[in-house]
N, C-alpha and C positions, 0 to 999 in steps of 0.2 A: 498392503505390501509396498515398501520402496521400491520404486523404478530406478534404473540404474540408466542414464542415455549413453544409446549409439553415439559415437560422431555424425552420423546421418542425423540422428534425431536432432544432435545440438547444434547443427546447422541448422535445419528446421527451426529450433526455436532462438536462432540469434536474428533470423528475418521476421519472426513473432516479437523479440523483443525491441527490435527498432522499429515497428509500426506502434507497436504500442509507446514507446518512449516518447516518438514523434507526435500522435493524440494528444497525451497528457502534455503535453510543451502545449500545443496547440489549445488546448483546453485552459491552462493557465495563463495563456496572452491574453484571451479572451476574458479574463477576471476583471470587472470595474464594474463602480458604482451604474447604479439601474439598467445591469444586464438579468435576464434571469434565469436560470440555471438551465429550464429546457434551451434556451439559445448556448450555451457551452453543450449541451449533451448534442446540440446539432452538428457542432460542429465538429467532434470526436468523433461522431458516426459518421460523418463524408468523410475524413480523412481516411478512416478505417477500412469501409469500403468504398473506396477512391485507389487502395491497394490493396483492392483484392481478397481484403480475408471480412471475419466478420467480429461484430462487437462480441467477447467474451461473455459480457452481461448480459445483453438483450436477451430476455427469456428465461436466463441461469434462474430455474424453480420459480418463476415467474417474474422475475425482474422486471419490471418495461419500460428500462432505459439503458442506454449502452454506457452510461460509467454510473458509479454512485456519485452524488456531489452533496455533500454534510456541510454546515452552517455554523461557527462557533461551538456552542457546546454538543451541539452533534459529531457525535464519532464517527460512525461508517453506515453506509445503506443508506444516504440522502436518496429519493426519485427526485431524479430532475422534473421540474414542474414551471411552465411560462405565469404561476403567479409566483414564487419562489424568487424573491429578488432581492439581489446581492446589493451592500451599504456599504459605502464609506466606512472603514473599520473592521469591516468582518474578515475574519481567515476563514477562509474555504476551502477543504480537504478536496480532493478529485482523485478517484480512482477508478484505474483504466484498466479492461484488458483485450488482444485480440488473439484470434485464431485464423492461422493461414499454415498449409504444408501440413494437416491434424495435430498441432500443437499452435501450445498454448502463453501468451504474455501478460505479466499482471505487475503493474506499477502505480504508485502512490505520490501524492506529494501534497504539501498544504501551503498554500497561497494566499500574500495580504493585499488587501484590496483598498489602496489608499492610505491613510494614515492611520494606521494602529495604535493598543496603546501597547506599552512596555513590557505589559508582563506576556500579551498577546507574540511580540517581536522572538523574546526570549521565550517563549515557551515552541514556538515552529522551531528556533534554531537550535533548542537542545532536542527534540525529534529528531532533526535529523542529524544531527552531530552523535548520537544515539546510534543510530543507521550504523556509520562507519565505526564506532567503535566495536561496534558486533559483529558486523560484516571481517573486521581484521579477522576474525577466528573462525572463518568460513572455507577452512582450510583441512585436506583431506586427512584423516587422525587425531583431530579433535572431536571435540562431541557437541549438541545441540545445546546442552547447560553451558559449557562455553564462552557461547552467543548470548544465549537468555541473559546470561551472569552481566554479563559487562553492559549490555543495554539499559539492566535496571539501573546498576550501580550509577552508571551516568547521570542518567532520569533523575536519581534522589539527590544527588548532589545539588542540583537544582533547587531540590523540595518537591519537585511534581511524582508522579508516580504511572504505573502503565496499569493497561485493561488486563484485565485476567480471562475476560470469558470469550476473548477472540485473540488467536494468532497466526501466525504464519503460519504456510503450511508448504508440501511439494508443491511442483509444477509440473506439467508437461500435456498430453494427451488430454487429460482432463485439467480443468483449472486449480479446483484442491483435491490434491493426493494426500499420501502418508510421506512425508512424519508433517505432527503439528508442530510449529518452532515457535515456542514460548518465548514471550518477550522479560523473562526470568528466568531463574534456574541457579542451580548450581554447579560452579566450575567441575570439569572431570564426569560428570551424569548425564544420563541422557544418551539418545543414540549415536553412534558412531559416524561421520562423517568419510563418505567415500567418493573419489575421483569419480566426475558427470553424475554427480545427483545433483539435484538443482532446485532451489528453494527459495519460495519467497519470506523473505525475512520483512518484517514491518511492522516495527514501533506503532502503538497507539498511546500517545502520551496526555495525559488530562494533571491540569493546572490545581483540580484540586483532591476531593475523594477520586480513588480507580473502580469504585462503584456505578454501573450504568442501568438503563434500560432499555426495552424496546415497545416503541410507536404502536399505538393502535393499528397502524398499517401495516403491523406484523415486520416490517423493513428496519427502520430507520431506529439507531442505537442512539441515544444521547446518555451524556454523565447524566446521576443521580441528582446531583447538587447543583447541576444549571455551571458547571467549572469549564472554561474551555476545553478544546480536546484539539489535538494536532495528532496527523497522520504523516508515516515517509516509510515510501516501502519502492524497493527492489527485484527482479528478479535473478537469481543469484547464481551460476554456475560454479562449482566446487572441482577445484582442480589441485593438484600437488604444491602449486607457488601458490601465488596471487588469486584471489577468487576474483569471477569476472561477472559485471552486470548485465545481464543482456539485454536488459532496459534502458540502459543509461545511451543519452544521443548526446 
């Protein structure tokens, strides 16, 4: 069932998404050569509870890190891990969420660590360039295809293409609620969009096939083909103008 939020609640979760906004900042300064991921996952969990709330992850069905952090062609569900160490070149997805006030924040981003090469550059900036052109139609009376529609559209202009077996989803109380928000779709389909629903919207964009898999560790997605993968995700509040990020610092 879509949850519709109080004002109460969206207060609650504008102090959710500036703790979590501020991690993931925090979590991407921390990106260079021979750091390794458990040292970013440490540092997103004292930021985290340093105010107050707690890592959305740690635990989520057994998670046992408080952000996922993915490696190149790894999509989403990295475990951070102190042998897991980051190169010169690599893009690093981080995703973060917290809980403070019973609700919930969940924000994305993919980060270059050094000198990348080109297609690596281009492929984070049409993610998130992707982000915004979907997020425009995060507007109360539009519909969820929408969104999906202009994200892809974007994507392929490029040539790259998105995941299909993971997308966004609500927010709030829980981390994922209803509706799933497809990173596709078609304009005019899909569900209806209404003033304080709030969703996380986020691109998963791969360089080559949108075919992936998952790790023996039951976690960790990578593409099929070994293709890069870049992640940029939001937490979105739906309002009658402007939709607002409660994520963004």
């Amino acid at each position: 069932m879509i949850q519709i939020k109080s004002d109460a609640a969206v207060a609650a979760m504008r102090t959710a998404g500036r703790i979590t906004g501020e991690a993931l900042y925090l979590g991407g300064q921390a990106v260079k050569d021979g750091v390794s991921t458990k040292h970013i996952d440490d540092i997103i969990r004292h930021h985290i509870e340093k105010c107050g709330a707690k890592p959305s992850f740690l635990g989520y069905g057994g998670f046992p890190g408080s952000a996922c952090i993915s490696i190149n062609d790894e999509v989403i569900h990295g475990i951070p891990s102190k042998d897991r160490i980051i190169h010169n070149g690599d893009i690093v997805s981080i995703d973060v969420g917290a809980f403070i006030g019973g609700y919930h924040g969940d924000s994305a981003c993919t980060f270059l660590c050094g000198q990348v090469s080109e297609e690596a550059k281009t492929l984070v900036k049409a993610t998130e360039e992707a982000f915004y052109k979907g997020v425009a139609f995060a507007v109360a009376g539009n519909r969820l295809g929408d969104i999906g529609s202009a994200i892809h559209e974007h994507v392929m202009t490029y040539g790259f293409d998105v995941v299909r077996e993971y997308v966004g989803h609500g927010v709030g109380r829980n981390l994922h609620e209803d509706p799933e928000v497809p990173n596709y779709g078609h304009p005019g389909h899909g569900v209806r969009l209404y003033k304080n629903m709030v969703i996380a919207i986020e691109p998963m964009v791969t360089a080559g096939s949108h075919e992936v898999r998952v790790g023996k560790d039951g976690w960790l997605v990578t593409t099929r083909d070994h293709s890069l993968a870049s992640h940029y995700e939001h937490t979105v509040l739906i309002t009658d103008g402007e939709p607002v990020l409660l994520t963004k610092i």
